[in-house]
GUDOGU-715308 format. One line per 2 residues: number of its first residue (from 1); for each residue x, y, z of C-alpha. Coordinates in nm, 4 decimals, padded with zeros to 6 digits. Each point is the difference from the previous one (the first is absolute). Layout:
residues N
NUM	X/Y/Z ~ ...
end
This chain:
residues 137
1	01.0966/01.3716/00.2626 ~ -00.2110/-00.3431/-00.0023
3	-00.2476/-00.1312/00.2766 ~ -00.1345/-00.3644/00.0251
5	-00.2547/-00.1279/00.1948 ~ -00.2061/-00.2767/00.0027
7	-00.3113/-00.0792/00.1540 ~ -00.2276/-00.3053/-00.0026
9	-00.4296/00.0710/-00.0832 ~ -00.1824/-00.2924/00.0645
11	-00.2634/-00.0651/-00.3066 ~ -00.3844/-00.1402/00.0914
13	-00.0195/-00.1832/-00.3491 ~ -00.0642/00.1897/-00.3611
15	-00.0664/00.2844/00.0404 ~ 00.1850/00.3804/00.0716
17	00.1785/00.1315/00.3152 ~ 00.0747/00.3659/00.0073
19	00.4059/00.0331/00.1003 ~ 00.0079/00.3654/-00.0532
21	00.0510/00.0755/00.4266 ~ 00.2555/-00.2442/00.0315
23	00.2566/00.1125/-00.3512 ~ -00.1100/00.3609/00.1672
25	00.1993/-00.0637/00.2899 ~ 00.2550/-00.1398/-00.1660
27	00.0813/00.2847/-00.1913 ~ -00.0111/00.2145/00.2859
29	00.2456/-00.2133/00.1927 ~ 00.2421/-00.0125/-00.3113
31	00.0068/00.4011/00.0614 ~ 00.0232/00.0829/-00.3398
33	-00.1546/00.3462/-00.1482 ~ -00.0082/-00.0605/-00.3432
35	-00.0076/-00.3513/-00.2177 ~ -00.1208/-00.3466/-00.0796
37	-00.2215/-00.2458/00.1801 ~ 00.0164/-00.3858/-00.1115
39	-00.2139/-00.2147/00.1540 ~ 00.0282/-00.3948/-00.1422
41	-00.1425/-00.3062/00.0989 ~ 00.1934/-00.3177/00.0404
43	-00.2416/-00.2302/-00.1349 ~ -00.1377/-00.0810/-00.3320
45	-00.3673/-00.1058/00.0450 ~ -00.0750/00.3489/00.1927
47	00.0548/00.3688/-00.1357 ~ 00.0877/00.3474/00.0975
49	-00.2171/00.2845/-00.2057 ~ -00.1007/00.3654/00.0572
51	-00.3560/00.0719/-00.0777 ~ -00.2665/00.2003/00.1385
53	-00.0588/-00.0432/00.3441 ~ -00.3999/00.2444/00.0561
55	-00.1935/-00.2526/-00.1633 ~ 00.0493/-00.3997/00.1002
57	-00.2304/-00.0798/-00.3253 ~ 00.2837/00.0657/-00.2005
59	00.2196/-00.2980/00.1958 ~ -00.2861/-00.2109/-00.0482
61	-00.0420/00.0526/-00.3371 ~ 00.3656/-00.0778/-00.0544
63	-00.0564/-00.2970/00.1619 ~ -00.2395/-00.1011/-00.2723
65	00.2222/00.1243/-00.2976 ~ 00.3208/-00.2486/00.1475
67	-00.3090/-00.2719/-00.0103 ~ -00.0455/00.0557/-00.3288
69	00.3832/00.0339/-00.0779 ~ 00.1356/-00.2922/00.1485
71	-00.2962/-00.2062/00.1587 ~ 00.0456/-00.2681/00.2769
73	-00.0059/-00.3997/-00.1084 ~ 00.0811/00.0453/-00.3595
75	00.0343/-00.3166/-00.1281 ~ 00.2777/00.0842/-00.3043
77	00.1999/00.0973/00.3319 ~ 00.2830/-00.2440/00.0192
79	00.1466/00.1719/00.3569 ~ -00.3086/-00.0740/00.2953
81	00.2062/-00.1776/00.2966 ~ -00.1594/00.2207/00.2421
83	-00.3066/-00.0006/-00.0804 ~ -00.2477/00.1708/-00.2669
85	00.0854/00.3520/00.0468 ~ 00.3840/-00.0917/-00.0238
87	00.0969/00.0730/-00.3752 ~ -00.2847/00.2692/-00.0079
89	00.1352/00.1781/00.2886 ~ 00.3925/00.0266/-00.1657
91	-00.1298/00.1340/-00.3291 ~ -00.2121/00.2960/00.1960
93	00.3651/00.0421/00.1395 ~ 00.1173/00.0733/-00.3151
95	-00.2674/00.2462/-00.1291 ~ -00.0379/00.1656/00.3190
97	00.3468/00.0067/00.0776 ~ 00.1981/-00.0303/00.3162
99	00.1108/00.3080/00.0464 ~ -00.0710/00.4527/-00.0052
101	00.2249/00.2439/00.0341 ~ -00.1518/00.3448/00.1520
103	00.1674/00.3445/-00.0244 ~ 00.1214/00.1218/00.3634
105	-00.0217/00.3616/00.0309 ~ 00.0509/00.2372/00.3472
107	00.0519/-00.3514/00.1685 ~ -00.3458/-00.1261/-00.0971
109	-00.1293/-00.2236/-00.2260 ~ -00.1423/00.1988/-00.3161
111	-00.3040/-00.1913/-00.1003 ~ -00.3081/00.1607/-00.1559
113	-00.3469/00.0839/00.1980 ~ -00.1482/-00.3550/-00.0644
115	00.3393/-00.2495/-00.0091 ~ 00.0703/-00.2426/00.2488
117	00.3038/-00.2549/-00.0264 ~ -00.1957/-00.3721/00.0612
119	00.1261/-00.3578/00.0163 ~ -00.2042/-00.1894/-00.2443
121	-00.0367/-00.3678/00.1131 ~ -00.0991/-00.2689/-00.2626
123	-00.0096/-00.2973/00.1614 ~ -00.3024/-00.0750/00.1763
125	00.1180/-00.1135/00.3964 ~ 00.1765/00.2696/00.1526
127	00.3797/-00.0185/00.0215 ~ 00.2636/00.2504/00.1822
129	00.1338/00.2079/-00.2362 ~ 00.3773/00.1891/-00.0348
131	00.0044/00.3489/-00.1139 ~ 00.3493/00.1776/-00.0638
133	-00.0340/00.4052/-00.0047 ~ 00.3358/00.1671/-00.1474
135	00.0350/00.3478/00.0349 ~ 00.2775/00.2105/-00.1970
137	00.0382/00.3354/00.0017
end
């Protein structure tokens, strides 16, 4: 059996929004006891990724590490039509990645103590975000 379901977050510019609630309820609509969770993002210059959800430090030093990875206004950067944060903002897509897939067990998703499932947005204005939760089991 497969479930889809798509809902919409809107971002307030770089920076982490916890999504775990709403892929929750999606997995309890899809009704299914045991499986898989996907959760991808339709965009490349925002990304979906499962970290640790006690201690906001940790999203804020992430923040700092995609800085340092890929930082805004590079000027080898051939690709900057919208703006400074535009070619920095696809490659953190790529080494973030836009998507997770989460075990589904007893109808509920199976994450660990500290996990939370977060939209990752890279560009700095906010922007409304797609999210597409699949759920097979």
């Amino acid at each position: 059996m497969a479930y889809q379901q798509s809902f919409d977050v809107h971002s307030r510019g770089r920076g982490s929004t916890e999504i775990t609630a709403e892929v929750a309820r999606v997995v309890r609509a899809a009704g299914v006891a045991s499986g898989l969770a996907h959760v991808f993002v339709q965009h490349t210059s925002c990304s979906v990724v499962l970290t640790e959800n006690a201690d906001p430090s940790v999203r804020r030093d992430l923040e700092m590490l995609a800085a340092r990875w890929a930082p805004d206004g590079d000027p080898a950067y051939r690709h900057d039509s919208e703006g400074d944060d535009d070619m920095a903002a696809h490659a953190r897509n790529i080494l973030a990645g836009a998507s997770v897939t989460i075990p589904v067990g007893q109808g509920e998703l199976r994450l660990g103590t500290w996990q939370g499932i977060y939209l990752w947005e890279h560009r700095t204005m906010s922007h409304r975000r797609t999210l597409v939760v699949t759920v097979i089991g």
